[in-house]
Phi, psi and omega in degrees: 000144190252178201293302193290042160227022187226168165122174223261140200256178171260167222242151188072186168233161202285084173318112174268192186273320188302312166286023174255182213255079185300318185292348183213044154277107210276149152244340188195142201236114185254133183234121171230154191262150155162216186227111158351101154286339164155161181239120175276184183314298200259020198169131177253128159293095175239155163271099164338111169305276182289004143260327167086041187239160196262189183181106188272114213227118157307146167261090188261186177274006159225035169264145186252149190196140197194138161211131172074052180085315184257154180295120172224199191243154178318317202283347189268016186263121175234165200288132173118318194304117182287164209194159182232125163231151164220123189221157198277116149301118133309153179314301182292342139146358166301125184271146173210123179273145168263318211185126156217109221251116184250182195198059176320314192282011177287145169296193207245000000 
């Protein structure tokens, strides 16, 4: 038997790339300026300051969200408000915002 036709397995099973969950593969971790376009139940809408393309950004129960320091809700977030987001893109094309930072006192 020659030797590159032996070895030794391992503890667990074995997985190729296709079976693993691709679709909830982070590709990119993005921090962008721009303005509340509006807020839904799930999700803030912001506009890109500098391209001016919108991003419909999921809201889970760990996106941390603040204006002036203190911790709010989506819903105290209003259209116009400038904002700092950072949020992940998914494989599947979803965005889920970590952190949104508003700047109530900026102009419009």
């Amino acid at each position: 038997m020659r030797r590159e036709d032996t070895g030794t397995g391992g503890s667990g099973t074995q997985t190729t790339a296709s079976d693993a969950d691709t679709d909830s593969t982070v590709l990119a971790s993005v921090v962008m300026q721009g303005r509340v376009a509006s807020v839904g139940e799930d999700r803030v809408v912001v506009r890109d300051a500098e391209s001016g393309d919108t991003f419909n950004l999921f809201v889970t129960n760990t996106t941390r969200i603040s204006a002036n320091g203190k911790r709010v809700s989506p819903k105290q977030l209003s259209a116009g408000t400038p904002v700092q987001a950072a949020f992940n893109y998914i494989a599947d094309g979803d965005t889920y915002a970590t952190q949104i930072q508003a700047y109530p006192g900026r102009g419009r």
